[in-house]
FIBA-358308 format. One line per 4 residues: number of its first residue (from 1); their letters; for each residue z negated, x, y negated of N, C-alpha, C, O, CB. Coordinates in Angstrom, 3 decimals. Glycine has a CB too. Layout:
BEGIN
NUM = A = Z/X/Y/Z/X/Y/Z/X/Y/Z/X/Y/Z/X/Y  ...
This chain:
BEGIN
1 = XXXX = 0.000/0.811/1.182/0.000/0.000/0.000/0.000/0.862/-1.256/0.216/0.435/-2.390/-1.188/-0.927/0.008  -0.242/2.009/-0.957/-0.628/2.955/-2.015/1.231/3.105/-2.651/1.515/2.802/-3.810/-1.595/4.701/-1.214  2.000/3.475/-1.914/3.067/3.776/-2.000/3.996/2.637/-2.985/5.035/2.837/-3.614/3.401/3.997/-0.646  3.233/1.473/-2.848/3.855/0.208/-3.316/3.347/0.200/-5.009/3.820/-0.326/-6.017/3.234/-1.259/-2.289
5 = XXXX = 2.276/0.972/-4.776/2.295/1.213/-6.330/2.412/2.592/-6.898/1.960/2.743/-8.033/1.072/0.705/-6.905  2.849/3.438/-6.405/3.267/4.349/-7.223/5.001/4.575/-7.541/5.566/5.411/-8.247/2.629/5.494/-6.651  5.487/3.581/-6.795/6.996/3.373/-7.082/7.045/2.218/-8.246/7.947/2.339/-9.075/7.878/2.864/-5.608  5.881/0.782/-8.410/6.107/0.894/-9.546/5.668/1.020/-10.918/5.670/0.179/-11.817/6.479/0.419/-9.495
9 = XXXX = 5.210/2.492/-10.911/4.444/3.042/-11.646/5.639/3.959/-12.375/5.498/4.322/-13.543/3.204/3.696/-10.878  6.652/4.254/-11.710/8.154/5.102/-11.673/8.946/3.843/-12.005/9.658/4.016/-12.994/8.715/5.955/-9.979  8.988/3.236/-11.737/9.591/2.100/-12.938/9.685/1.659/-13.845/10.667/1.265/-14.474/9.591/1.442/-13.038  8.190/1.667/-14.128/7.830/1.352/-15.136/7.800/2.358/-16.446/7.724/2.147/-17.657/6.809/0.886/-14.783
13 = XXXX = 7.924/3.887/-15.413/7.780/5.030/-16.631/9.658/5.028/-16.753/10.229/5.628/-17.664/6.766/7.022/-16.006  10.275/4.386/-15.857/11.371/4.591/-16.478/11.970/3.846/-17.465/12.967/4.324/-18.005/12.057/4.696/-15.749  11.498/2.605/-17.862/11.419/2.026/-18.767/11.230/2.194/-20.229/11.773/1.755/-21.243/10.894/1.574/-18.419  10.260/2.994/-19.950/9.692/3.188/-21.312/10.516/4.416/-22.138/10.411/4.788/-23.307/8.043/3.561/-21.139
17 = XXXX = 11.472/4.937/-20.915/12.386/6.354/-21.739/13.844/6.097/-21.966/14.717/6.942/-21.770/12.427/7.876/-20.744  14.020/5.056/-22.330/15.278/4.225/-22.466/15.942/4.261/-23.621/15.492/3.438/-24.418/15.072/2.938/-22.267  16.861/4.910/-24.037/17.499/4.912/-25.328/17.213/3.951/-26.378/17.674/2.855/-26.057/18.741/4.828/-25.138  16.935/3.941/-26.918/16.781/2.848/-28.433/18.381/2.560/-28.773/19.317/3.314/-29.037/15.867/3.827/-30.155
21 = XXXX = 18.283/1.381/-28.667/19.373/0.337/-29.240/19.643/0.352/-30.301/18.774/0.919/-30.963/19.196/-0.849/-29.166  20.956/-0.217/-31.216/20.654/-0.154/-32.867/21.499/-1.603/-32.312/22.352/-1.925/-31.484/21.400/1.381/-34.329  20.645/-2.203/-33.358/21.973/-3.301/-33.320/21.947/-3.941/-35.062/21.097/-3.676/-35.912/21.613/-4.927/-31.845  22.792/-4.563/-35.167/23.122/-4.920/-36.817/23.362/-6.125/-37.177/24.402/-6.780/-37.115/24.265/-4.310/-37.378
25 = XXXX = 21.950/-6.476/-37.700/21.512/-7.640/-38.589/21.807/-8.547/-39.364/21.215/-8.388/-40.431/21.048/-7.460/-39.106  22.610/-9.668/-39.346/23.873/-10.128/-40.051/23.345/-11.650/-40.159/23.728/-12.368/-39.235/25.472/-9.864/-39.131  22.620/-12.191/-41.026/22.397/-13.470/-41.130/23.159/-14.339/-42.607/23.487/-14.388/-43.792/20.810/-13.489/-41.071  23.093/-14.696/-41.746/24.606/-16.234/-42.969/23.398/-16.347/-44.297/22.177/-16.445/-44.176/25.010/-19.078/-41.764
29 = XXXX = 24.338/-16.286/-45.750/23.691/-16.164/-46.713/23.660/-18.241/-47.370/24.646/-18.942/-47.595/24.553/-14.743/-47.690  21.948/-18.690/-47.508/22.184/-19.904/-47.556/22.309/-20.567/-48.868/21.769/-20.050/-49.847/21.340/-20.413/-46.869  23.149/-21.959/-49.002/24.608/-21.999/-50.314/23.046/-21.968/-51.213/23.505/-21.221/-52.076/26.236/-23.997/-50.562  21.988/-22.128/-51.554/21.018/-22.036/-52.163/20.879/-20.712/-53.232/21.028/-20.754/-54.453/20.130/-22.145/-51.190
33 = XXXX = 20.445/-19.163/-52.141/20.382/-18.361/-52.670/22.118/-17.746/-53.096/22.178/-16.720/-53.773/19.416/-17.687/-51.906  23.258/-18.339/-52.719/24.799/-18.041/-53.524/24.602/-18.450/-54.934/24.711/-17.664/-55.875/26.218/-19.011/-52.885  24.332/-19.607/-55.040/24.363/-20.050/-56.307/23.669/-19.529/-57.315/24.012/-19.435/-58.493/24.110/-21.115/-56.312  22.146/-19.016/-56.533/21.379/-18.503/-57.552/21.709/-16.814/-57.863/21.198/-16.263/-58.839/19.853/-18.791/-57.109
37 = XXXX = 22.592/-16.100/-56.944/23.836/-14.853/-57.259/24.362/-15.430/-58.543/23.838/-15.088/-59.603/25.298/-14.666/-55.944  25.451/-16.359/-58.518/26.406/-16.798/-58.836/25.892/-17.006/-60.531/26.360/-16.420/-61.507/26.830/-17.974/-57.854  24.759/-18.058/-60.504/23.857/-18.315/-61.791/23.526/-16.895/-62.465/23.885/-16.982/-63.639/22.357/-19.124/-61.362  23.078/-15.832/-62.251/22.608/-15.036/-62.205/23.666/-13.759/-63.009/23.359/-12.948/-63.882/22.176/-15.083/-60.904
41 = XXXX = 24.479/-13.900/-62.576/25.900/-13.233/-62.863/26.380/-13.874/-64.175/26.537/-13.198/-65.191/27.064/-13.512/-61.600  26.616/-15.244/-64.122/27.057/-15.864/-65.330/26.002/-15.964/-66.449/26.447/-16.350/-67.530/27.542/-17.192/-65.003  24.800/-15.710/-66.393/23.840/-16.250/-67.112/24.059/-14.234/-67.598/24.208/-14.369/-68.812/22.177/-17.283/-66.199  24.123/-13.091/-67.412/24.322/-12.005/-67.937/25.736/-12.475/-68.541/25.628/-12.315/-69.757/24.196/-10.773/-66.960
45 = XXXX = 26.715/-12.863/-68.315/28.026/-13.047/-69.167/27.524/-13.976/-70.242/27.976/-13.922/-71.386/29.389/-13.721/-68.307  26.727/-14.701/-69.931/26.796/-15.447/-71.393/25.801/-15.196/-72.345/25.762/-15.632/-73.495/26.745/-16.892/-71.286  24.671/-14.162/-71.555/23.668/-13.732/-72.307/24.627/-12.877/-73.605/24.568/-13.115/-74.812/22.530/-12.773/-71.292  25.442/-11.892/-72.945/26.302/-11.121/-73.619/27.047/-11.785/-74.859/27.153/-11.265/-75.970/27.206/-10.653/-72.663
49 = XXXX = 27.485/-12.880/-74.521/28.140/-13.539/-75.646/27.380/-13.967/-76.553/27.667/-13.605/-77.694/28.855/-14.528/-75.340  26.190/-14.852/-76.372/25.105/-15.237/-77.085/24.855/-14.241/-78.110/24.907/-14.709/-79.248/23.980/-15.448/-76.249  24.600/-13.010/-78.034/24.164/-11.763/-78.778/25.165/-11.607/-79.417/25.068/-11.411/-80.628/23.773/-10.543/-78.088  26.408/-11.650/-78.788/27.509/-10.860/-79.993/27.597/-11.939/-80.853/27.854/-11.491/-81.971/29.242/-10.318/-79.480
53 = XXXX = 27.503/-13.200/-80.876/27.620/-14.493/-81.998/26.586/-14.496/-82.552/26.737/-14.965/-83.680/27.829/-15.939/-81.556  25.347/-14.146/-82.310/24.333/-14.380/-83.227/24.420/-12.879/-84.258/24.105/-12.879/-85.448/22.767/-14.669/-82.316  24.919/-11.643/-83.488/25.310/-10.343/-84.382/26.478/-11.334/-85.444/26.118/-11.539/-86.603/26.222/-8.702/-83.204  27.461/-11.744/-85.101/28.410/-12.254/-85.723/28.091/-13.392/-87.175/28.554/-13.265/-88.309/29.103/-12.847/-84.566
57 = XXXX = 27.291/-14.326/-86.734/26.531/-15.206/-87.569/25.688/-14.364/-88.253/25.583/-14.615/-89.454/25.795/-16.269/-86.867  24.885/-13.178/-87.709/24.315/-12.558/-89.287/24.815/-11.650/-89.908/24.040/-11.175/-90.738/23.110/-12.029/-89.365  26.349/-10.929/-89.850/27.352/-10.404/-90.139/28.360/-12.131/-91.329/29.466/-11.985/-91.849/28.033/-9.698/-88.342  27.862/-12.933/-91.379/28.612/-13.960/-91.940/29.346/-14.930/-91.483/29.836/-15.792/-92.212/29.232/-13.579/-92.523
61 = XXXX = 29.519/-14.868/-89.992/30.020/-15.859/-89.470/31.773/-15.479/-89.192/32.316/-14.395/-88.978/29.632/-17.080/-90.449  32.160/-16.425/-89.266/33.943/-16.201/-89.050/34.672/-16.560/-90.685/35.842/-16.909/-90.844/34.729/-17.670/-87.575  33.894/-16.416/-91.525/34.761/-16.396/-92.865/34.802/-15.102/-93.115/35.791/-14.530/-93.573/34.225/-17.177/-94.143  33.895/-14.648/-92.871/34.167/-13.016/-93.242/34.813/-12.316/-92.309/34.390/-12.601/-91.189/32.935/-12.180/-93.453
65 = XXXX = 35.899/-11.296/-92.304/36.105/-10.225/-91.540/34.823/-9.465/-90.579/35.064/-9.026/-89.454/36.654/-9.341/-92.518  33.909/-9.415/-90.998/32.778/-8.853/-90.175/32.349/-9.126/-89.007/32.283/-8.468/-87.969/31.854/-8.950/-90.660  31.852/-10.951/-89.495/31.687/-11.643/-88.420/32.844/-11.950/-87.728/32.848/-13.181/-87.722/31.055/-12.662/-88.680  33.673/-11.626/-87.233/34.790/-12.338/-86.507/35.389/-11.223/-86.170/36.364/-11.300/-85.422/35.712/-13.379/-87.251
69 = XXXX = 35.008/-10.141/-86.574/35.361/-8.766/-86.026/34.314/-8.720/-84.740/34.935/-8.432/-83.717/35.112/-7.412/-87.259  33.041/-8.904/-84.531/31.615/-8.708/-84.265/31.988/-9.908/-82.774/31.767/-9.575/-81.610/30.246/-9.244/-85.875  32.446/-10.984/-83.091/32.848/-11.873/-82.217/34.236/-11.583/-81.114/34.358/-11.903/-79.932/33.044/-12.983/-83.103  34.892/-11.076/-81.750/35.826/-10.380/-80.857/35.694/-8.944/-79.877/36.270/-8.465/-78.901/36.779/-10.159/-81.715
73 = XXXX = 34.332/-8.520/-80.971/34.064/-6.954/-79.509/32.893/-7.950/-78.625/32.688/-7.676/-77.443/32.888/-4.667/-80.381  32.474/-8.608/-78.999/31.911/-9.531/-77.690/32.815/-9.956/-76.821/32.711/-9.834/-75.600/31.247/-10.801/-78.042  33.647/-10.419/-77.353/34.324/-11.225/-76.208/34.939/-10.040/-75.298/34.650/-9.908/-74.109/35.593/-12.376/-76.807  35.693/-9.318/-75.901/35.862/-7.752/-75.132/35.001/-7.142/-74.148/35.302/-6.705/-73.037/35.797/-6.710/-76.073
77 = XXXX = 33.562/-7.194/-74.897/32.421/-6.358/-73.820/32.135/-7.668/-72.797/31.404/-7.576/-71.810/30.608/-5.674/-74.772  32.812/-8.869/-73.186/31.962/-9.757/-72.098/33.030/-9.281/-70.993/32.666/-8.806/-69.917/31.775/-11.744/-72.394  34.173/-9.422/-71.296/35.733/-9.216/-70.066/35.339/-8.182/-69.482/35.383/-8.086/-68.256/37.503/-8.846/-70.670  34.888/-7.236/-70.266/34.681/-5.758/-69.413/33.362/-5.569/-68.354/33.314/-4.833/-67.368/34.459/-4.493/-70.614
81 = XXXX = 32.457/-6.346/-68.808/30.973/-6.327/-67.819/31.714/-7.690/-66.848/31.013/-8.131/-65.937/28.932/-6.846/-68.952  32.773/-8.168/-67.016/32.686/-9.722/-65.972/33.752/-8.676/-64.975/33.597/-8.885/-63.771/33.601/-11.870/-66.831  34.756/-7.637/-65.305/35.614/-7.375/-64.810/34.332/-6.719/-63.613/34.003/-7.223/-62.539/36.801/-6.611/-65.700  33.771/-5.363/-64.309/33.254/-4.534/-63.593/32.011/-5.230/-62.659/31.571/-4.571/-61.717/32.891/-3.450/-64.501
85 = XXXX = 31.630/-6.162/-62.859/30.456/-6.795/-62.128/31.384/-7.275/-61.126/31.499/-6.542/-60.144/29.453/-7.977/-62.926  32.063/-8.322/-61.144/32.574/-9.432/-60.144/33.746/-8.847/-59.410/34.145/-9.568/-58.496/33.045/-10.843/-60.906  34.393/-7.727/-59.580/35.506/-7.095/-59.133/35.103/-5.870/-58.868/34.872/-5.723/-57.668/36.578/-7.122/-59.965  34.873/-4.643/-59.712/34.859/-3.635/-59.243/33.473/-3.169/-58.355/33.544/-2.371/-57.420/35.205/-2.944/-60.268
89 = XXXX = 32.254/-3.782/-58.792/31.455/-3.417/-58.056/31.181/-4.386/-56.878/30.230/-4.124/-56.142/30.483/-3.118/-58.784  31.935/-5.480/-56.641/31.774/-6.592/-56.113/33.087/-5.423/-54.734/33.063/-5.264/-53.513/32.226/-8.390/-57.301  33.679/-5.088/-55.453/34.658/-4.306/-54.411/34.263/-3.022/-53.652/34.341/-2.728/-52.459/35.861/-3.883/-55.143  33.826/-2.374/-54.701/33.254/-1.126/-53.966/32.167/-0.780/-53.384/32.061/0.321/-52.844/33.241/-0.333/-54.539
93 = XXXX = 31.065/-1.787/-53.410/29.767/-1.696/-53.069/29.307/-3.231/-52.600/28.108/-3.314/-52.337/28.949/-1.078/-54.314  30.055/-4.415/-52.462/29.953/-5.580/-51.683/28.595/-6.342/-52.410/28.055/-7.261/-51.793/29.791/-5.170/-49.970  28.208/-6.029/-53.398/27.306/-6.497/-54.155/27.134/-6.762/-55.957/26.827/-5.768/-56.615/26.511/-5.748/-53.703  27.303/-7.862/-56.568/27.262/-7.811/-57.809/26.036/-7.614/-58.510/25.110/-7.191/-57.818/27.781/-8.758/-58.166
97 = XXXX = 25.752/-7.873/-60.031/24.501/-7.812/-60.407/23.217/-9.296/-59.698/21.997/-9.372/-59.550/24.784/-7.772/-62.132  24.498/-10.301/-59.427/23.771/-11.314/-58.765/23.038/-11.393/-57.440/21.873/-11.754/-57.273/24.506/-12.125/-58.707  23.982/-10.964/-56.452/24.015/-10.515/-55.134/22.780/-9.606/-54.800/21.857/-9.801/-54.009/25.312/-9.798/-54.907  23.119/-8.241/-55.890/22.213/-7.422/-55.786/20.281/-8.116/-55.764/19.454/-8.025/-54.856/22.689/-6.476/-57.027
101 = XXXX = 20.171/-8.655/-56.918/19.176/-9.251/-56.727/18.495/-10.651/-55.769/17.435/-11.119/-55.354/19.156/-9.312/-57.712  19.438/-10.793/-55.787/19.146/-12.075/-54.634/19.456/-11.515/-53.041/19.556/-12.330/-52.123/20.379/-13.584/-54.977  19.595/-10.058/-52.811/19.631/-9.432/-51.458/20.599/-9.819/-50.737/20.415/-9.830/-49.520/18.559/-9.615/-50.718  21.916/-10.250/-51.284/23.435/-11.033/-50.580/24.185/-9.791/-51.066/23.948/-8.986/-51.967/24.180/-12.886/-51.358
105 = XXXX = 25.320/-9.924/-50.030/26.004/-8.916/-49.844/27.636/-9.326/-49.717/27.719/-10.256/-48.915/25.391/-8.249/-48.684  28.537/-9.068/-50.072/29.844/-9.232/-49.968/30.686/-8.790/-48.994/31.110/-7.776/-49.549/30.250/-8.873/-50.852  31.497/-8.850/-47.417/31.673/-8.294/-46.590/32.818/-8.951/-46.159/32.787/-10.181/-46.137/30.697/-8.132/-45.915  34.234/-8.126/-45.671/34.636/-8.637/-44.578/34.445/-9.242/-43.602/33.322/-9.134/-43.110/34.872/-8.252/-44.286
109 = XXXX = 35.585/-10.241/-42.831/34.685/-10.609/-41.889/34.342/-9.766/-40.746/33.719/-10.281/-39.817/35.067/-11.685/-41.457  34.778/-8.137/-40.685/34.535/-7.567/-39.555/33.467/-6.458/-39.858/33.059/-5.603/-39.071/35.806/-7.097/-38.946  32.999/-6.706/-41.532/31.659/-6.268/-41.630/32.059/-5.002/-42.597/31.142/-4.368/-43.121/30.855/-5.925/-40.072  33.493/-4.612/-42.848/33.324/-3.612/-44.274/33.324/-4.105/-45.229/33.092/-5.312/-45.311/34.193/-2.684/-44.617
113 = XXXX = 33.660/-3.123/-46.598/33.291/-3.670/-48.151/34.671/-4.184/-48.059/35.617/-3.922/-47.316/32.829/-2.473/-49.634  34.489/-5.016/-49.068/35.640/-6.188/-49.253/36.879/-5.158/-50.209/38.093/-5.354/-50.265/34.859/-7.919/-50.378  36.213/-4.240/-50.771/37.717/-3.160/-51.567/38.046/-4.640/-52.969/38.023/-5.870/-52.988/39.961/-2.823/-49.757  38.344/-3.414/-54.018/38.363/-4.404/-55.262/39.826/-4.729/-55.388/40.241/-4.590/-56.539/37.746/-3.731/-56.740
117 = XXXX = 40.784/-5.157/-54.436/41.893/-5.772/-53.966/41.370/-7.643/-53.665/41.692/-8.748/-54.104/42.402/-4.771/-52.465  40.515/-7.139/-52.773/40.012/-8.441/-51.981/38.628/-9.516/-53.150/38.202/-10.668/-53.242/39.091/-7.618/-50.165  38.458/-8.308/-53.729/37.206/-8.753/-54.890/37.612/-9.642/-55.727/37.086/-10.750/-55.826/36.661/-7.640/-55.850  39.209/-8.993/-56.849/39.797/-9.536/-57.248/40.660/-10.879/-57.191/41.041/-11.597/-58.115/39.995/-8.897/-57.318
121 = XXXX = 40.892/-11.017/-55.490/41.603/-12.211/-54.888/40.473/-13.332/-55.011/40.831/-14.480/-55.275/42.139/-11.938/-53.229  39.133/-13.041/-54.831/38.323/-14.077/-54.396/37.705/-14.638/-55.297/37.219/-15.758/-55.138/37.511/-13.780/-53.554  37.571/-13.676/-56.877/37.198/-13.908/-58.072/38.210/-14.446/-58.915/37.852/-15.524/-59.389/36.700/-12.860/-58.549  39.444/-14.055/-59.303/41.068/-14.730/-59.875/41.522/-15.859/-59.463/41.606/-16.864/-60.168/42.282/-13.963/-59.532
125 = XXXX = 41.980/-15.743/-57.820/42.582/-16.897/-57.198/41.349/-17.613/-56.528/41.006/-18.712/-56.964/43.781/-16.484/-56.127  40.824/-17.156/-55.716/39.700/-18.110/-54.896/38.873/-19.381/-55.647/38.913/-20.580/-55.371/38.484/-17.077/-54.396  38.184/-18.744/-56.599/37.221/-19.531/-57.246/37.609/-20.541/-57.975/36.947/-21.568/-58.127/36.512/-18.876/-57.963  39.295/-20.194/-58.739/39.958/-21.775/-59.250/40.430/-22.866/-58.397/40.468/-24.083/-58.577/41.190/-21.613/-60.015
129 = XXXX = 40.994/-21.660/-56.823/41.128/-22.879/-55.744/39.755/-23.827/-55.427/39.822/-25.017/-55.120/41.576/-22.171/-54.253  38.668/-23.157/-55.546/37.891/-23.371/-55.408/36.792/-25.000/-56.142/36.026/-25.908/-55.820/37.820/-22.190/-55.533  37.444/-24.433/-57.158/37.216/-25.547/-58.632/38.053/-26.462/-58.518/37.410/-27.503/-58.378/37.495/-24.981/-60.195  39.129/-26.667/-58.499/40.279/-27.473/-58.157/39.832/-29.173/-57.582/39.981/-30.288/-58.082/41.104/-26.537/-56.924
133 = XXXX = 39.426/-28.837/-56.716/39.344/-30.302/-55.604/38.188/-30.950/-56.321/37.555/-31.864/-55.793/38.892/-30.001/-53.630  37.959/-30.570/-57.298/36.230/-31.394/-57.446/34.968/-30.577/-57.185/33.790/-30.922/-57.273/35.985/-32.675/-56.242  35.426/-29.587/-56.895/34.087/-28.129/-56.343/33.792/-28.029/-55.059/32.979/-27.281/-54.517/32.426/-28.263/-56.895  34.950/-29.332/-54.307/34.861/-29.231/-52.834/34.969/-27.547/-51.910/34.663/-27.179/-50.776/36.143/-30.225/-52.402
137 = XXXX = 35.451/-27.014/-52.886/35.462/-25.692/-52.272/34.603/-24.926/-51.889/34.596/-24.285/-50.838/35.910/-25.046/-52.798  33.487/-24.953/-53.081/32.000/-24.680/-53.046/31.266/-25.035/-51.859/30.845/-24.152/-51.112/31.355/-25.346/-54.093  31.149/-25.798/-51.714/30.786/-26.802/-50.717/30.798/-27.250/-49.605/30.092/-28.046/-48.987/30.963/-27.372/-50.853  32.230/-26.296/-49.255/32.613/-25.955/-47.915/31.419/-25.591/-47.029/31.164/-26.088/-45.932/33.584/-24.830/-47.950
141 = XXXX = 30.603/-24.476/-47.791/29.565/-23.667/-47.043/28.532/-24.097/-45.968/28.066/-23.588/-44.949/28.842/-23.176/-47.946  28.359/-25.434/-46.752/27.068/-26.532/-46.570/27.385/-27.042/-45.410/26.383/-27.344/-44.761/26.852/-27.787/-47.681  28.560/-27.298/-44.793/28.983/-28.020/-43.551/29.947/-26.651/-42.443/30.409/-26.792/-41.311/30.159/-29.596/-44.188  29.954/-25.831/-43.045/30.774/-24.578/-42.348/29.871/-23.800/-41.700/28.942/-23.393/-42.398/31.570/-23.610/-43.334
145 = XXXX = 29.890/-23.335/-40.035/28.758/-22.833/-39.441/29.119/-21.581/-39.345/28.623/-20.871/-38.469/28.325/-23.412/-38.224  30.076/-21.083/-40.261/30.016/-19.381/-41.048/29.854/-19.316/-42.054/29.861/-18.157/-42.470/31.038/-18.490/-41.110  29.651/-20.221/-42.918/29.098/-20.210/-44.066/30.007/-18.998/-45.153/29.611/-18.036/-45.812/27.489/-19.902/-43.735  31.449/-19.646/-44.925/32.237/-19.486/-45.762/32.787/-20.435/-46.982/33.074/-21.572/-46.607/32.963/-19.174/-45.091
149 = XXXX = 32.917/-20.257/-47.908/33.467/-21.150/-49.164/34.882/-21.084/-49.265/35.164/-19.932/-48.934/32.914/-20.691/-50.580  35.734/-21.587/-49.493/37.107/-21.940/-49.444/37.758/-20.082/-50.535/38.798/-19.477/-50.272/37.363/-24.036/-50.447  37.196/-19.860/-51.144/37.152/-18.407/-52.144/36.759/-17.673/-50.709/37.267/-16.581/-50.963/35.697/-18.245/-53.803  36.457/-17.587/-49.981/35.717/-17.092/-49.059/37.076/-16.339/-47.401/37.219/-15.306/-46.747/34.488/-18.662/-48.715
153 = XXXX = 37.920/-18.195/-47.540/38.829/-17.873/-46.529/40.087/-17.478/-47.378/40.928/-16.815/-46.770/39.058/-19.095/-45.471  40.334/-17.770/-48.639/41.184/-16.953/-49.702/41.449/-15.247/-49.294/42.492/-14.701/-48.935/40.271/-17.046/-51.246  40.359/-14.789/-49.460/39.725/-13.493/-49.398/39.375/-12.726/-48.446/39.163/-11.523/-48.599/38.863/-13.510/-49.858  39.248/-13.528/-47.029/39.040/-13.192/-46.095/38.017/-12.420/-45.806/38.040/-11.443/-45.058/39.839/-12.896/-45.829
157 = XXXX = 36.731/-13.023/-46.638/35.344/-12.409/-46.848/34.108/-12.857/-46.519/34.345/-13.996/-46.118/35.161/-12.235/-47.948  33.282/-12.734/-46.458/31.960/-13.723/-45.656/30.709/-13.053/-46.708/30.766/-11.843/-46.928/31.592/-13.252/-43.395  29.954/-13.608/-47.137/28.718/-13.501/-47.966/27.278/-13.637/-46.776/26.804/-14.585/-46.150/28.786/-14.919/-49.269  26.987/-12.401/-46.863/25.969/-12.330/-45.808/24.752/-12.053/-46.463/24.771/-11.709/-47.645/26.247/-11.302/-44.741
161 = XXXX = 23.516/-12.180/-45.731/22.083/-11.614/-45.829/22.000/-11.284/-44.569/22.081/-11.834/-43.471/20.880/-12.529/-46.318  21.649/-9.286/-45.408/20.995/-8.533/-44.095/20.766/-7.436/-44.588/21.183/-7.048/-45.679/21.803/-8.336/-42.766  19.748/-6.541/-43.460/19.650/-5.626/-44.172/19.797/-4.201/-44.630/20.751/-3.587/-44.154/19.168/-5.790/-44.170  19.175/-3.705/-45.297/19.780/-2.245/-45.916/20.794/-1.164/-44.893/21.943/-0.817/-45.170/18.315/-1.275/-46.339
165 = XXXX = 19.998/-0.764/-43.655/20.528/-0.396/-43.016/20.533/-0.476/-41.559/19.587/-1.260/-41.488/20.483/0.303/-43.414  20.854/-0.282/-40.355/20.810/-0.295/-39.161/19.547/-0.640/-38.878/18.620/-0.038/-39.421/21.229/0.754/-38.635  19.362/-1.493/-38.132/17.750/-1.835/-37.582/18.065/-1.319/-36.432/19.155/-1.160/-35.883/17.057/-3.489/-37.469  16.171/-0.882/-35.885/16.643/-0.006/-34.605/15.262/-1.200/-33.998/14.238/-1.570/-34.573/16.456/2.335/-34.582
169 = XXXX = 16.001/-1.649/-32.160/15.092/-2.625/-31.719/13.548/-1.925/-31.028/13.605/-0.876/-30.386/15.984/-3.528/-30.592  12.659/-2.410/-31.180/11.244/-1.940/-30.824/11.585/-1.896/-29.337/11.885/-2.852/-28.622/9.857/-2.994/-31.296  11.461/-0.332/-28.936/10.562/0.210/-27.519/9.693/-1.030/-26.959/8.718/-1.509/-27.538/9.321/1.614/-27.941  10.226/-1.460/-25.727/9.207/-2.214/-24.951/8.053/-1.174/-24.455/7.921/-0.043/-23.987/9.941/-2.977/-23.654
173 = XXXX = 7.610/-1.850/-24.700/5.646/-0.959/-23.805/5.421/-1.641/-22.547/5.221/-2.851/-22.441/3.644/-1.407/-24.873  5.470/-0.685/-21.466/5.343/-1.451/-20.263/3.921/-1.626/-20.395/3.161/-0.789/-20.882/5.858/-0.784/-18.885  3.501/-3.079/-19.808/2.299/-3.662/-19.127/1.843/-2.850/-18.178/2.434/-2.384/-17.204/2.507/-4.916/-18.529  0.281/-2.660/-18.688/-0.237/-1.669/-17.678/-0.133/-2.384/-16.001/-0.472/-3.532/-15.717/-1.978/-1.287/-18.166
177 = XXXX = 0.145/-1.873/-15.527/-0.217/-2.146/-14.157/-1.768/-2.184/-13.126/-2.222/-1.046/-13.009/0.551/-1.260/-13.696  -2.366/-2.954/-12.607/-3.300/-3.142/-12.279/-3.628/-2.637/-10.488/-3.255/-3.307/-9.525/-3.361/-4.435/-12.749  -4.177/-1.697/-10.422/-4.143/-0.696/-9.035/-4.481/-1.586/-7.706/-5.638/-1.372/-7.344/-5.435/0.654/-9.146  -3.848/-2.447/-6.949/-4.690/-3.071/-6.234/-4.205/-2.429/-4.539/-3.103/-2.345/-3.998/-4.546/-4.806/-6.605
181 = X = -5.643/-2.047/-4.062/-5.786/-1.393/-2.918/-6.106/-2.004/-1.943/-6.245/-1.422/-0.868/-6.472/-0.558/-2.967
């Protein structure tokens, strides 16, 4: 009987020396925390504008050259922070200023960065297809069990929550074994 437990005592130690797994963490981002990306993003574009019109209004408004000079490099710096937020960093790093904070991520569907080709498609064309039907596009998400938005199959992109990097799965601990003689 002795023998019956020291074989699985060798089982059990072989268990425990078992390569560690990585596997990669990919949970559907819900239309809740998108929107609050989405809010988040636009609410910096319009913060931006807000400032350059109130610079503009105490520059004189739009009768004067000043103010309406003051209103036009706003509208400029707004194009340029909407370009580089929603396209270029939305392309090269799968995350905007929205995303970023709300821990959503921008991805192919086979899990690389979407490239500011695909950024551009989903921000230009997607989002007016998107607007179009009534916002049915939006909305897609809510009843779609990939939790894609119509901008989404445009683009051929998926909005995920997950995380930073490779999770590695916890070492099972074998159960001690109990000696019975």
């Amino acid at each position: 009987m002795t023998a019956n437990v020291q074989t699985a005592k060798l089982r059990s130690s072989a268990v425990t020396h078992r390569p560690e797994t990585r596997a990669r963490v990919r949970f559907r981002a819900p239309f809740a925390l998108r929107c609050g990306a989405l809010l988040i993003d636009y609410i910096l574009l319009a913060l931006i504008m807000v400032i350059s019109t109130m610079i503009a209004r105490l520059m004189g408004g739009g009768a004067r050259m000043a103010g309406g000079t003051a209103e036009r490099v706003g509208v400029i710096i707004t194009l340029i922070v909407a370009v580089l937020d929603l396209i270029v960093m939305a392309g090269l790093t799968g995350k905007t200023i929205g995303k970023w904070t709300t821990g959503l991520r921008l991805e192919r569907t086979d899990g690389r960065v979407p490239g500011i080709g695909r950024a551009a498609l989903r921000h230009l064309v997607g989002y007016p297809l998107s607007l179009l039907p009534l916002g049915l596009g939006f909305l897609i998400v809510t009843v779609n069990p990939t939790g894609r938005a119509l901008h989404d199959y445009v683009a051929g992109t998926i909005v995920v929550r997950r995380s930073s990097g490779p999770m590695v799965a916890p070492a099972r601990r074998p159960r001690p074994q109990s000696a019975q003689v």
